[in-house]
Structures are given as C-alpha cells and as structure tokens.
SEMILO-511657 format. One record per atom (N, C-alpha, C): residue number from 0; residue in one letter; x, y, z. Coordinates in nm, 3 decimals, padded with zeros to 5 digits. Atoms other than C-alpha are relative to their C-alpha. Layout:
<rs>
<r NUM, "A", <X, Y, Z>>
...
</rs>
This chain:
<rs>
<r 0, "X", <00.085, -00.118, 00.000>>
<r 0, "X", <00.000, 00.000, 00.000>>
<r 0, "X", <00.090, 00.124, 00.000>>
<r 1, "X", <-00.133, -00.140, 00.026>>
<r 1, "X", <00.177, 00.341, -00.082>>
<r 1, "X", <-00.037, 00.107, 00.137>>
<r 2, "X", <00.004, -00.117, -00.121>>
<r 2, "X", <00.212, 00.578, 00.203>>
<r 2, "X", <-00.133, 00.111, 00.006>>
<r 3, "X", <00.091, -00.042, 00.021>>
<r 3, "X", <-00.045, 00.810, 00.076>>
<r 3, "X", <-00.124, -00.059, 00.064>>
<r 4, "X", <00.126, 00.102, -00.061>>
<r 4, "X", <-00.309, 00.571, 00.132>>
<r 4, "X", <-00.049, -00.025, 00.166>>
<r 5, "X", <00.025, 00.028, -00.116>>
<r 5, "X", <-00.190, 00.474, 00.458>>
<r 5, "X", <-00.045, 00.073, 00.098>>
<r 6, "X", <00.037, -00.134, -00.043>>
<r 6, "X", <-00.195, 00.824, 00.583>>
<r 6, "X", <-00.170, 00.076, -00.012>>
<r 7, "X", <00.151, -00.034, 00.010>>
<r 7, "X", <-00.569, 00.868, 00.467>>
<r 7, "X", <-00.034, -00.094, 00.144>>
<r 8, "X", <00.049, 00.055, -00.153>>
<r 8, "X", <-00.631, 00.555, 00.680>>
<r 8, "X", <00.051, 00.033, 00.155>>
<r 9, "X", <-00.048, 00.004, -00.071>>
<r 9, "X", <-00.469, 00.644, 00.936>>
<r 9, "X", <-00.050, 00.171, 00.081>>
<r 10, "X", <00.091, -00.107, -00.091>>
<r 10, "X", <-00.644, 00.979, 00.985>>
<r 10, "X", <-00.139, -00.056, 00.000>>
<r 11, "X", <00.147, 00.078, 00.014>>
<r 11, "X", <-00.987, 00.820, 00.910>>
<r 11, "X", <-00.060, -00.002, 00.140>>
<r 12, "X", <00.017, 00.097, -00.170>>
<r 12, "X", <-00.918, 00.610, 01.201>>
<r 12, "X", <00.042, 00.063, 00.140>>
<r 13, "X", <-00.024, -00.060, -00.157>>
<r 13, "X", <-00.770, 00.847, 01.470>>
<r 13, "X", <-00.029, 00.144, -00.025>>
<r 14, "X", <00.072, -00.133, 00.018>>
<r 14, "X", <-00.975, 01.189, 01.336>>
<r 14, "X", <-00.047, 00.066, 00.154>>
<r 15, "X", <00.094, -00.036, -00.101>>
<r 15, "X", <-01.206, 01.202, 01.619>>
<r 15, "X", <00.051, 00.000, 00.134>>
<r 16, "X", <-00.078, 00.027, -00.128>>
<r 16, "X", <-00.984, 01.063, 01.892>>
<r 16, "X", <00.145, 00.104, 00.055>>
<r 17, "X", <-00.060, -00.060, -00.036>>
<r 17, "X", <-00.735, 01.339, 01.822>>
<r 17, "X", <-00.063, 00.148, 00.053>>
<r 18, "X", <00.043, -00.028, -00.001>>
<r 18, "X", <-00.962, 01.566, 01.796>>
<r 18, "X", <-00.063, 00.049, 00.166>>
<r 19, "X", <00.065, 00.020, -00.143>>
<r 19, "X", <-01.134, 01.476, 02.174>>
<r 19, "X", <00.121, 00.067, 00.078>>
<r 20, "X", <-00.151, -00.070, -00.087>>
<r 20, "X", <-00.748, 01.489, 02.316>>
<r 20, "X", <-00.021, 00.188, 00.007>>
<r 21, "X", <-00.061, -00.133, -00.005>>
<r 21, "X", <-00.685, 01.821, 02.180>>
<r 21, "X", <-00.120, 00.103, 00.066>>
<r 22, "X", <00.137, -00.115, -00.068>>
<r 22, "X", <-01.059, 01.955, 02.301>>
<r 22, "X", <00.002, -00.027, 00.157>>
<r 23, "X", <-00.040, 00.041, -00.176>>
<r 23, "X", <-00.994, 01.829, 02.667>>
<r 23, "X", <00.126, 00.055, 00.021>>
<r 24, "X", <-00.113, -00.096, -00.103>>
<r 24, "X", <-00.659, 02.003, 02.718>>
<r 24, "X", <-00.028, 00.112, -00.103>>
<r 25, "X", <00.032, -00.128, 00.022>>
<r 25, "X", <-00.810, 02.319, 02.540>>
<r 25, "X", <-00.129, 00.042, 00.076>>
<r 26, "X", <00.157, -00.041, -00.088>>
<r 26, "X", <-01.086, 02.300, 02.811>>
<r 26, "X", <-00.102, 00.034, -00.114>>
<r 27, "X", <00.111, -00.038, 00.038>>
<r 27, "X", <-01.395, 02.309, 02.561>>
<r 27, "X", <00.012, 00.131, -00.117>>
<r 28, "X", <00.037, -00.091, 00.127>>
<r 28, "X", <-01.272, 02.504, 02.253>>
<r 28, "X", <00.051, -00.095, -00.174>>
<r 29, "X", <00.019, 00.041, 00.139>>
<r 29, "X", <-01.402, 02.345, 01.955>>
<r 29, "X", <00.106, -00.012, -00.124>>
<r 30, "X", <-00.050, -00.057, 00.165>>
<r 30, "X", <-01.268, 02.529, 01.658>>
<r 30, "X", <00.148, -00.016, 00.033>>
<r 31, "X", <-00.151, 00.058, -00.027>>
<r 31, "X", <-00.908, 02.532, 01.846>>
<r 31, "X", <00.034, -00.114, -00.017>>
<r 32, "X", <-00.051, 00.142, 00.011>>
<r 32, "X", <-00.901, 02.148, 01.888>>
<r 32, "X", <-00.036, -00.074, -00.136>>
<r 33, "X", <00.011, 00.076, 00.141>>
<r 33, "X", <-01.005, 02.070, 01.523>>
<r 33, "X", <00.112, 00.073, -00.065>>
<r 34, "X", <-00.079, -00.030, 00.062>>
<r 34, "X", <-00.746, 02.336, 01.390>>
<r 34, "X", <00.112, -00.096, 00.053>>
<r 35, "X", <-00.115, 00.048, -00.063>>
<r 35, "X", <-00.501, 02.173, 01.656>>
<r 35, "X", <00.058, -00.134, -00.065>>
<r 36, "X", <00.033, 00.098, 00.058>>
<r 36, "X", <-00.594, 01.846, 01.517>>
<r 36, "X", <00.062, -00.001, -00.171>>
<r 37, "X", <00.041, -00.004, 00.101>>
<r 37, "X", <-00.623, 01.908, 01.183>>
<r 37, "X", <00.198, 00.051, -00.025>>
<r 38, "X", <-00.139, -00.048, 00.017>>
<r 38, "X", <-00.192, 02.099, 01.206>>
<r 38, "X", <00.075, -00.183, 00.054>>
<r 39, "X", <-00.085, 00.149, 00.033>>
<r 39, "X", <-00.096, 01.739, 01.354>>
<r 39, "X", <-00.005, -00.084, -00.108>>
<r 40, "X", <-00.001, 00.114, 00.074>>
<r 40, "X", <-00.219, 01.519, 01.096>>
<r 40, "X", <00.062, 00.064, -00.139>>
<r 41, "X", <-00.101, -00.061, 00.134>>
<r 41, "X", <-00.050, 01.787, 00.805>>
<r 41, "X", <00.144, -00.032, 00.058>>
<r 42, "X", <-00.108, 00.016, -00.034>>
<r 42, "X", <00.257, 01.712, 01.007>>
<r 42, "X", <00.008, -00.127, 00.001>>
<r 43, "X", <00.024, 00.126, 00.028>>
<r 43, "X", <00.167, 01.336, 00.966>>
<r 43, "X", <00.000, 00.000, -00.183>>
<r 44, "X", <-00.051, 00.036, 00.088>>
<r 44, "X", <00.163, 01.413, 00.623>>
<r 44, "X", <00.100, 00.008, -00.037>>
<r 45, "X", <-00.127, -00.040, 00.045>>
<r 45, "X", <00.468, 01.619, 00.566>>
<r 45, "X", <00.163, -00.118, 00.037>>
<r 46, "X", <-00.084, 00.110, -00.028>>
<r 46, "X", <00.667, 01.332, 00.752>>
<r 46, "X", <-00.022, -00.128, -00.049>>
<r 47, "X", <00.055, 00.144, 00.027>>
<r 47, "X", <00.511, 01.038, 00.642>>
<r 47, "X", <00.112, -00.061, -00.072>>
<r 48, "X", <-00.127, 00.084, 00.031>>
<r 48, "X", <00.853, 00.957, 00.453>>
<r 48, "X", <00.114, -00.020, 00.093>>
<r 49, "X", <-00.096, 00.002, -00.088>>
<r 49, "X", <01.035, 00.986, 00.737>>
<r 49, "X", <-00.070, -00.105, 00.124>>
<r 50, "X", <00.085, 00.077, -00.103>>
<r 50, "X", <00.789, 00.806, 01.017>>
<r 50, "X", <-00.024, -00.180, -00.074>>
<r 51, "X", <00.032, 00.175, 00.046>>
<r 51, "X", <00.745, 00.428, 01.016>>
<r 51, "X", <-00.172, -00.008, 00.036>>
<r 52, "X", <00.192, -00.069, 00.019>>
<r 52, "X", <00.340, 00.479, 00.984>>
<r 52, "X", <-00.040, -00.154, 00.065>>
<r 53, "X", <00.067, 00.105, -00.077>>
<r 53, "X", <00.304, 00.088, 01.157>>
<r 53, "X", <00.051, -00.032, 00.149>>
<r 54, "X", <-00.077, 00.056, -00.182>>
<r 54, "X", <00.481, 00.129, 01.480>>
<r 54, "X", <-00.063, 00.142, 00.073>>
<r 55, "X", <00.073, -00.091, -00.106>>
<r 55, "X", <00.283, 00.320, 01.756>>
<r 55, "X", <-00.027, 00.133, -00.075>>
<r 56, "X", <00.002, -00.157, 00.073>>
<r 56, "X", <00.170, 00.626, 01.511>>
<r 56, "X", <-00.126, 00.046, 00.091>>
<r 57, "X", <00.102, -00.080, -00.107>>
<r 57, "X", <-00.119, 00.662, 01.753>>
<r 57, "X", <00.124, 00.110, 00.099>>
<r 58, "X", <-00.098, -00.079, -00.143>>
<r 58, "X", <00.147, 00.781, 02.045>>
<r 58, "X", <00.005, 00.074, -00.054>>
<r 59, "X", <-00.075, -00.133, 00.043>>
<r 59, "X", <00.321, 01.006, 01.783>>
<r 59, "X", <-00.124, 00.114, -00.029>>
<r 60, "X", <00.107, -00.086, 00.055>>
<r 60, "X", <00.025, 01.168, 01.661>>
<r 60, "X", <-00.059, 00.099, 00.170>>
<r 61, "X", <-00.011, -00.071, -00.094>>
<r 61, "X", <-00.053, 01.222, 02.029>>
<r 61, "X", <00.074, 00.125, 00.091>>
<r 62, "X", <-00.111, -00.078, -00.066>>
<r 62, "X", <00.282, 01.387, 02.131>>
<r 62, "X", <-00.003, 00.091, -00.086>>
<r 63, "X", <00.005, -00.170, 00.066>>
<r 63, "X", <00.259, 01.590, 01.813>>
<r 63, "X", <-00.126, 00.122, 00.006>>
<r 64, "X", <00.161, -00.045, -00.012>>
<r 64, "X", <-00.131, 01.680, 01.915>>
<r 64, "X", <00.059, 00.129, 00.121>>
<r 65, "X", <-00.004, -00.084, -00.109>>
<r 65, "X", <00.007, 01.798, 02.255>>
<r 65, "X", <00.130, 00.119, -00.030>>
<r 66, "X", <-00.106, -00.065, 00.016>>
<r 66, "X", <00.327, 01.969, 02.132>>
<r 66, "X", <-00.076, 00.122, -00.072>>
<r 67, "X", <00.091, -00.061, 00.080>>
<r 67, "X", <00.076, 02.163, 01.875>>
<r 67, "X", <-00.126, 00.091, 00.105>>
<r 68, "X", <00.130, -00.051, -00.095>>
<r 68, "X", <-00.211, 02.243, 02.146>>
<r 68, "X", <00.103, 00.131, 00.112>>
<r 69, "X", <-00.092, -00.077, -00.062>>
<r 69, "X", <00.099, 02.407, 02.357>>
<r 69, "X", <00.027, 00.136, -00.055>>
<r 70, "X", <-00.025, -00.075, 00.096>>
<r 70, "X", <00.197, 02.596, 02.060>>
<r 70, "X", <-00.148, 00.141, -00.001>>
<r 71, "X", <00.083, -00.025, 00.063>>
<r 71, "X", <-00.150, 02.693, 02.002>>
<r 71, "X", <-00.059, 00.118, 00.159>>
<r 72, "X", <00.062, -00.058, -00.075>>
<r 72, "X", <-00.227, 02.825, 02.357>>
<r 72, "X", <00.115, 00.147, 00.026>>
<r 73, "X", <-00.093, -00.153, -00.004>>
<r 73, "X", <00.077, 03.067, 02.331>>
<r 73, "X", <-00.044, 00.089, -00.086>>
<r 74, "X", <00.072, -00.066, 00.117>>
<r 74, "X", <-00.073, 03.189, 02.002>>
<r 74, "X", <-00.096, 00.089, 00.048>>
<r 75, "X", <00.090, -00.097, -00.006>>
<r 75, "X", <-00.361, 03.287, 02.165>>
<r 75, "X", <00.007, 00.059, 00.139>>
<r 76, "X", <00.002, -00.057, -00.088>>
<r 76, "X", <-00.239, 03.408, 02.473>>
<r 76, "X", <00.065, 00.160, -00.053>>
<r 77, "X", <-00.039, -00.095, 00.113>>
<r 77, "X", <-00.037, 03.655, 02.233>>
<r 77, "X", <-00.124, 00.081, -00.065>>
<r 78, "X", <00.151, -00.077, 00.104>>
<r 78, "X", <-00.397, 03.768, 02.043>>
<r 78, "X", <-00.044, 00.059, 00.120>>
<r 79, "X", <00.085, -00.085, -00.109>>
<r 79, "X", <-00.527, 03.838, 02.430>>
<r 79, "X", <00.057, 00.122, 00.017>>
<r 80, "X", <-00.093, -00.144, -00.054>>
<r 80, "X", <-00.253, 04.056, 02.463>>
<r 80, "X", <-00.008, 00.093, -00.067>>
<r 81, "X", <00.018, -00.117, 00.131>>
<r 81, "X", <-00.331, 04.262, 02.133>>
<r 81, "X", <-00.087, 00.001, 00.031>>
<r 82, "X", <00.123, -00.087, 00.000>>
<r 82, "X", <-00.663, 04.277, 02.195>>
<r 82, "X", <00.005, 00.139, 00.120>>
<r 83, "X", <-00.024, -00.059, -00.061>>
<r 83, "X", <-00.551, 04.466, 02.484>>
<r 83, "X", <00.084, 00.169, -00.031>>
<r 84, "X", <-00.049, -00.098, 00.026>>
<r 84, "X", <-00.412, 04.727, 02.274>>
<r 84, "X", <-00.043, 00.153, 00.024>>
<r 85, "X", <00.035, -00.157, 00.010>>
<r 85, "X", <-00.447, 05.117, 02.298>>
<r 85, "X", <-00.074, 00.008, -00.142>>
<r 86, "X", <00.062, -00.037, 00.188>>
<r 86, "X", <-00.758, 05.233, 02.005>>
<r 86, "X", <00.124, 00.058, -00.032>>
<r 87, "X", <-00.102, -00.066, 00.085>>
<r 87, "X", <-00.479, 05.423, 01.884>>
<r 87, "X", <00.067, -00.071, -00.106>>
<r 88, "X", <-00.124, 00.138, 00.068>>
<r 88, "X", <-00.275, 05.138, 01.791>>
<r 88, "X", <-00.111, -00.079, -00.096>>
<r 89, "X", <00.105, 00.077, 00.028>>
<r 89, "X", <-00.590, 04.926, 01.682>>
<r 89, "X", <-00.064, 00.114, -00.140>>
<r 90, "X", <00.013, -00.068, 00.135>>
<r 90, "X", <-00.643, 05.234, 01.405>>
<r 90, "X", <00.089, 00.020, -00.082>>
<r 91, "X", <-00.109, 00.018, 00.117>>
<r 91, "X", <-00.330, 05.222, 01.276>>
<r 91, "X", <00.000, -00.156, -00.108>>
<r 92, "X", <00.029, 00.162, 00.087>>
<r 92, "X", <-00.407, 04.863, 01.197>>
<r 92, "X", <-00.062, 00.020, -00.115>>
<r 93, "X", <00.077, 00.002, 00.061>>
<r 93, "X", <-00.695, 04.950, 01.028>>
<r 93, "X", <00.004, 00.044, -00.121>>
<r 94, "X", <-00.045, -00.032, 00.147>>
<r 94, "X", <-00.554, 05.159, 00.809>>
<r 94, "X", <00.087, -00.045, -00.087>>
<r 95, "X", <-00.068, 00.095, 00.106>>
<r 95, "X", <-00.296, 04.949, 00.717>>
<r 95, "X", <-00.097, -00.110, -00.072>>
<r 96, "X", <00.044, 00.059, 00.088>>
<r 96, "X", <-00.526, 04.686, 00.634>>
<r 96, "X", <-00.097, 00.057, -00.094>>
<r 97, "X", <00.090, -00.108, 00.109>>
<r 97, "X", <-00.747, 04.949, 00.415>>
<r 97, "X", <00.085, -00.002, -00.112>>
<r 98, "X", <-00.081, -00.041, 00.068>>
<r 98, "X", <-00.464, 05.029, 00.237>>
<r 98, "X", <00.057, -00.158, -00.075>>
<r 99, "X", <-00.021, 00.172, 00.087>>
<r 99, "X", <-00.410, 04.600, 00.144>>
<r 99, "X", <-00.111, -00.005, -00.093>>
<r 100, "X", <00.142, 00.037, 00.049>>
<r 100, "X", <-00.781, 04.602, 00.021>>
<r 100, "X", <-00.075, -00.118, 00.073>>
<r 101, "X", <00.047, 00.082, -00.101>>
<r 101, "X", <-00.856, 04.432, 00.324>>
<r 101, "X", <-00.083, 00.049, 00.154>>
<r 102, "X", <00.049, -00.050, -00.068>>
<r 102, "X", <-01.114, 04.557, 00.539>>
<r 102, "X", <-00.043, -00.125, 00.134>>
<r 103, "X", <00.015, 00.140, -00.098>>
<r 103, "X", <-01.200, 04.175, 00.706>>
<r 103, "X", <00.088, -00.090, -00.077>>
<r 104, "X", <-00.130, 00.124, 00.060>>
<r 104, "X", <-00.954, 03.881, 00.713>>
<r 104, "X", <-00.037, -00.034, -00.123>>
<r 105, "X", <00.049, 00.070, 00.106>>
<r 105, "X", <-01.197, 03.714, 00.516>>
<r 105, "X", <-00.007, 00.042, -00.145>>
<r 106, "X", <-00.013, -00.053, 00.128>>
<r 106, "X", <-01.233, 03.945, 00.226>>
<r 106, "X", <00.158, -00.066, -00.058>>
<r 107, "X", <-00.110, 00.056, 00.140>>
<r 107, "X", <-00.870, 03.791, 00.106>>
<r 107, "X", <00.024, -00.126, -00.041>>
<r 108, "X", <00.023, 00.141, 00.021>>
<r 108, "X", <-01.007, 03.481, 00.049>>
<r 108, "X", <-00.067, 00.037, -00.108>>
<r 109, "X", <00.067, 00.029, 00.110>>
<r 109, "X", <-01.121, 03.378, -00.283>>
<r 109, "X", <-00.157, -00.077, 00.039>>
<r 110, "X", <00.071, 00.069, 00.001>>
<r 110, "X", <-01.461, 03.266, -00.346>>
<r 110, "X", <00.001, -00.155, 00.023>>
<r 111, "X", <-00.028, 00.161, 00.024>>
<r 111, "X", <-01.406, 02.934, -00.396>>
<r 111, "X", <00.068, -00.054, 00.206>>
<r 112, "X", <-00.051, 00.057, -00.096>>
<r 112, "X", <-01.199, 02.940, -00.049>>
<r 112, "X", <-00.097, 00.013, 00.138>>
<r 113, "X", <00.089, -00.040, -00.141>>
<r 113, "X", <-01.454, 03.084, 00.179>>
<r 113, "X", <-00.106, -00.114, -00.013>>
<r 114, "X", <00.146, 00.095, 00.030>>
<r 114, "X", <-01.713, 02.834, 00.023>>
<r 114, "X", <00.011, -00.098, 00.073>>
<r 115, "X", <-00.102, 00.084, -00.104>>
<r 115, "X", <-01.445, 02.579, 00.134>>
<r 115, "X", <-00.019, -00.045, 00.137>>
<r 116, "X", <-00.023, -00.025, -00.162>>
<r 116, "X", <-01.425, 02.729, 00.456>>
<r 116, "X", <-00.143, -00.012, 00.054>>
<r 117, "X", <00.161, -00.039, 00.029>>
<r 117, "X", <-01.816, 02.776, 00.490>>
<r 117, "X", <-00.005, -00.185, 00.035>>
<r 118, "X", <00.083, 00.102, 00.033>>
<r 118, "X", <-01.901, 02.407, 00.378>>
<r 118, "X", <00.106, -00.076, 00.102>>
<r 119, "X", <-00.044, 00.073, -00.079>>
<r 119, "X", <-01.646, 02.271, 00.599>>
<r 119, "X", <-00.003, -00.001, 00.131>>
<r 120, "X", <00.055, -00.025, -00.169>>
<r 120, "X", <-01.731, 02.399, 00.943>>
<r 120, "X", <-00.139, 00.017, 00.047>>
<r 121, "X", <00.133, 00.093, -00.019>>
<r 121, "X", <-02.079, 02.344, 00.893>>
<r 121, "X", <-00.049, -00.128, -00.017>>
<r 122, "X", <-00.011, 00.127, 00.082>>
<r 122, "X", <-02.008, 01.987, 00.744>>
<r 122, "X", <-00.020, -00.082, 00.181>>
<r 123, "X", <-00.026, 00.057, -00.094>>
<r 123, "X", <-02.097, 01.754, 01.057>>
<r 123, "X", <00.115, -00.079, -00.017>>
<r 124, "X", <-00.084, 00.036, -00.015>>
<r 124, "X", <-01.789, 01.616, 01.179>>
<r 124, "X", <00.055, -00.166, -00.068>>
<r 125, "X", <00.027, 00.189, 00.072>>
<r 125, "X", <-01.876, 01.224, 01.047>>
<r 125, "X", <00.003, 00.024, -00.157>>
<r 126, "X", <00.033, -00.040, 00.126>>
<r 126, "X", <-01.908, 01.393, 00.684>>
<r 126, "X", <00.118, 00.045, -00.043>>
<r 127, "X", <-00.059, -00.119, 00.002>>
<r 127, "X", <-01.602, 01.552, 00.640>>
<r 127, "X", <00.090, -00.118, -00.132>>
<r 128, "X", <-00.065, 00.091, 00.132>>
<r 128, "X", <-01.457, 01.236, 00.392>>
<r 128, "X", <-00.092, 00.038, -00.138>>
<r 129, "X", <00.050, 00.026, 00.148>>
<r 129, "X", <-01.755, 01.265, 00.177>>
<r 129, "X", <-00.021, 00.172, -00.032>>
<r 130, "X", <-00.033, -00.154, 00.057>>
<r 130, "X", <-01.691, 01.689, 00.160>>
<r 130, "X", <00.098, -00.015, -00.090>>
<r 131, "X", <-00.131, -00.013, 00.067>>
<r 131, "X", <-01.338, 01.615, 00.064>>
<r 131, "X", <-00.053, -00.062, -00.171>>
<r 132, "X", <00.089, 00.050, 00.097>>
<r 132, "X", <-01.511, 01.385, -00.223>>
<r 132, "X", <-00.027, 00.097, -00.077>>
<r 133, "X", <00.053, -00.146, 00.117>>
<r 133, "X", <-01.711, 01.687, -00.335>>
<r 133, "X", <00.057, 00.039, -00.032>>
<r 134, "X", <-00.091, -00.079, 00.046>>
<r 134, "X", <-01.467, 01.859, -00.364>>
<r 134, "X", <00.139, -00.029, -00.130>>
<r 135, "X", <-00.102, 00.092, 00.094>>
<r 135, "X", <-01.265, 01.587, -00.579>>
<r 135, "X", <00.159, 00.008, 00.062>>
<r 136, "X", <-00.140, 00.011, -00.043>>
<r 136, "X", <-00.989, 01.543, -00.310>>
<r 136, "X", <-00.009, -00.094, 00.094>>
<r 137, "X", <00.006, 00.081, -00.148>>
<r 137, "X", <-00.885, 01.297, -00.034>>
<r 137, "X", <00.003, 00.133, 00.170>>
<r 138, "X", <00.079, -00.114, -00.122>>
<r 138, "X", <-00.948, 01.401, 00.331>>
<r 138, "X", <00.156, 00.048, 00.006>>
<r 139, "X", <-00.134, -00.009, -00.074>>
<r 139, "X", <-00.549, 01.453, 00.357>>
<r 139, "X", <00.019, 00.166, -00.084>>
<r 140, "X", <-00.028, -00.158, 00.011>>
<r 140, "X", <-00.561, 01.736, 00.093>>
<r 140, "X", <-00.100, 00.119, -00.001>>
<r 141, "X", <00.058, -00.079, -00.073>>
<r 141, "X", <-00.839, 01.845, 00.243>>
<r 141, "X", <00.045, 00.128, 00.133>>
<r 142, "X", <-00.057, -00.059, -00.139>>
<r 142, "X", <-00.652, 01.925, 00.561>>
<r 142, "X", <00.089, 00.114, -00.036>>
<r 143, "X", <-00.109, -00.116, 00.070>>
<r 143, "X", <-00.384, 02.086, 00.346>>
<r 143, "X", <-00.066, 00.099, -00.039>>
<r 144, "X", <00.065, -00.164, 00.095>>
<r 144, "X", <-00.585, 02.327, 00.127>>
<r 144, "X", <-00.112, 00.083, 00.141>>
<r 145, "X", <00.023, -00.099, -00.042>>
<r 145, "X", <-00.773, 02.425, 00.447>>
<r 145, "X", <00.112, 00.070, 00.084>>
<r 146, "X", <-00.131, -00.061, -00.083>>
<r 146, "X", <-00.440, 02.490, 00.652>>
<r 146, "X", <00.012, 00.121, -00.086>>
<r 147, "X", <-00.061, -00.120, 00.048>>
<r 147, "X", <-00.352, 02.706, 00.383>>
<r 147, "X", <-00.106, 00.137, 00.006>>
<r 148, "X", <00.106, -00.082, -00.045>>
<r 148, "X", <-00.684, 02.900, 00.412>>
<r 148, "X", <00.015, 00.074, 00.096>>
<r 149, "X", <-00.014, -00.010, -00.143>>
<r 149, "X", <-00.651, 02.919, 00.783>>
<r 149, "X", <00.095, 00.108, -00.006>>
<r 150, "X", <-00.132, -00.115, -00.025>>
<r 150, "X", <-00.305, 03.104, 00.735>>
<r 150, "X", <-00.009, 00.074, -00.093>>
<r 151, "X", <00.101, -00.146, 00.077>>
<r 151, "X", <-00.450, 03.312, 00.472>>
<r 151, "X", <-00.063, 00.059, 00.084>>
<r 152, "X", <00.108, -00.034, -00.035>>
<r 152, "X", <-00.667, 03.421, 00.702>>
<r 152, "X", <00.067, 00.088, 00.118>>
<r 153, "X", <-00.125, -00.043, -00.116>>
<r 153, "X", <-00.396, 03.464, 01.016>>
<r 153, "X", <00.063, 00.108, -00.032>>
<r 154, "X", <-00.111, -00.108, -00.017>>
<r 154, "X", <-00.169, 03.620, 00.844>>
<r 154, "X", <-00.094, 00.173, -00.066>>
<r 155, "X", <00.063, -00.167, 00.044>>
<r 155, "X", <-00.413, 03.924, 00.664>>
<r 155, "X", <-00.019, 00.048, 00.135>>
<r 156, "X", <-00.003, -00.153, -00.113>>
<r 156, "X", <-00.433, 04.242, 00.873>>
<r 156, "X", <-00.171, -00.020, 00.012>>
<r 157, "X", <00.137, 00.039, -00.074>>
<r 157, "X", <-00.752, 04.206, 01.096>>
<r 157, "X", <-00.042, 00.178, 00.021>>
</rs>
C-alpha cells in the first residue's frame, strides 16, 4: 500500500480521537481542537517519509497533538494581549489593512476558499470524507488546502 493511502487511513481512524485529546486540554474550545488536530495530521503528512506509519503512530500523533495544542495556547495568549491594545494602535491597523484592500480577514479569500471554509465547518464532523469527495480530493488534501486558508486568514491584517 503506498504511504499516501496509509496516511488517509490512518487519519480516518484516529480523526475524532485526536480531535477529543486536543478539546480536553483546550478546556472546551471546539474550533481550536479541530485546527489543533487538523496541524498534527499535516505534520503526519509532511513526515510520512520519514515516520514508520506501523509502529505506535497513535502515540506520535498524540505527542505531536500535545506539542501543537501548547503551541496553540501561546498563540492565543499573544492575540489576548493585542486585543488589549491602545484604540490608537488598533487604528493604525486599520488603516494598514485598508490600504491591502482588506477591510476583514476574510475578504482575502477567494470565493471558492470561503465556500471551502463555509461548507467545511458546517459539514458535521462524520461527513467531512464525503466533503473532501465533493470537492474531488482525499481528506489529507483536504486538511492541506484548508491549513492554507486558515493562514491566509492569520496572516491578513484584521
């Protein structure tokens, strides 16, 4: 079976279970523990030539879940701290992002990506193979094309 493959199965089968992890040490935030989720198993793909994908890939997937959820709570302890900014500061933003043609993150998303984004976070969680489908992709470059969304989204001026 070619690596590819295995890597589909292999999120298939531990989607939901990383998923749970990463929403139990984010105390009860959703959308965090599916992104959290969703950055380990792209790091399950990007290694997958390097990882032996039949010896304990549950554990690893775990240690990279929690290494990722760590990551993820500095991130947003960082955003608390900007929101905390002086308006002053918080209008200079604004005008910088005016001046991108970016008035909301989202505006620098393409159609096509918001639809994406849209049909995938309303997609119940058990559905999310036969989205990728629609879309004429496996769930793996599913994960990819929304990562890249996601950091489209991060990195535009808010």
């Amino acid at each position: 079976m070619n690596r590819g493959k295995q890597c589909n199965q292999i999120i298939e089968k531990y989607y939901d279970e990383i998923v749970r992890y990463c929403f139990f040490l984010l105390k009860d935030d959703f959308r965090g523990a599916e992104d959290c989720a969703h950055d380990a198993f792209l790091l399950l793909l990007r290694k997958q030539n390097e990882l032996d994908l039949e010896q304990n890939i549950r554990g690893w997937l775990y240690a990279s879940a929690n290494r990722i959820v760590k990551d993820y709570r500095k991130k947003q302890l960082k955003f608390q701290a900007m929101l905390n900014y002086d308006p002053e500061d918080m209008n200079d933003q604004t005008v910088q992002a005016e001046e991108v043609g970016c008035s909301d993150a989202f505006d620098c998303l393409t159609d096509q990506e918001l639809e994406l984004l849209k049909a995938y976070y309303s997609a119940p969680k058990g559905e999310r193979v036969d989205l990728a489908k629609k879309y004429g992709m496996s769930i793996s470059e599913l994960y990819k094309k929304l990562h890249k969304i996601r950091e489209k989204v991060r990195k535009s001026p808010k």
